[in-house]
Steps between C-alpha positions, in 0.01 A plus 500: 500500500679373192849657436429517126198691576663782725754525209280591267301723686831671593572544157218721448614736754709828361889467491580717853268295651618178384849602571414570892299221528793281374760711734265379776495117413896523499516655814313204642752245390819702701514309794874602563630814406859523401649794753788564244217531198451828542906630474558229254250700246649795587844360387346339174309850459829716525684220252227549248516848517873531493510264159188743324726823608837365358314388178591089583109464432236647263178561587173438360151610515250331678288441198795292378549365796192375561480368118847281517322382867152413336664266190754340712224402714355414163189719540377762212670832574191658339226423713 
């Protein structure tokens, strides 16, 4: 089957679904698992939160987010 072609028909699938679907292609590429990953997040997590609590960083709302993702990746934000 044509890689193009399962694209495509992915694309036609609902968000959630296409979001598991992709979770589960990833999942097949992890042939090695970094055994520190999981506390290194955790680190990075309690960093991010720390600099969002003392005010260091601003937050935005996904819908902005998501905007400034969509033209950097120079894709219209309003489809």
């Amino acid at each position: 089957m044509d890689h193009k072609r399962v694209f495509e028909d992915a694309l036609q699938l609902p968000a959630n679904v296409r979001a598991a679907l992709a979770a589960e292609l990833i999942s097949t590429l992890d042939e090695e698992s970094d055994v520190n990953a999981e506390a290194l997040w955790a680190d990075e997590i309690r960093k991010r939160v720390d600099e969002i609590k003392s005010g260091a960083v601003r937050t935005i709302p996904w819908a902005e987010a998501r905007r400034r993702i969509l033209v950097a990746a120079g894709r219209d934000p309003n489809s």
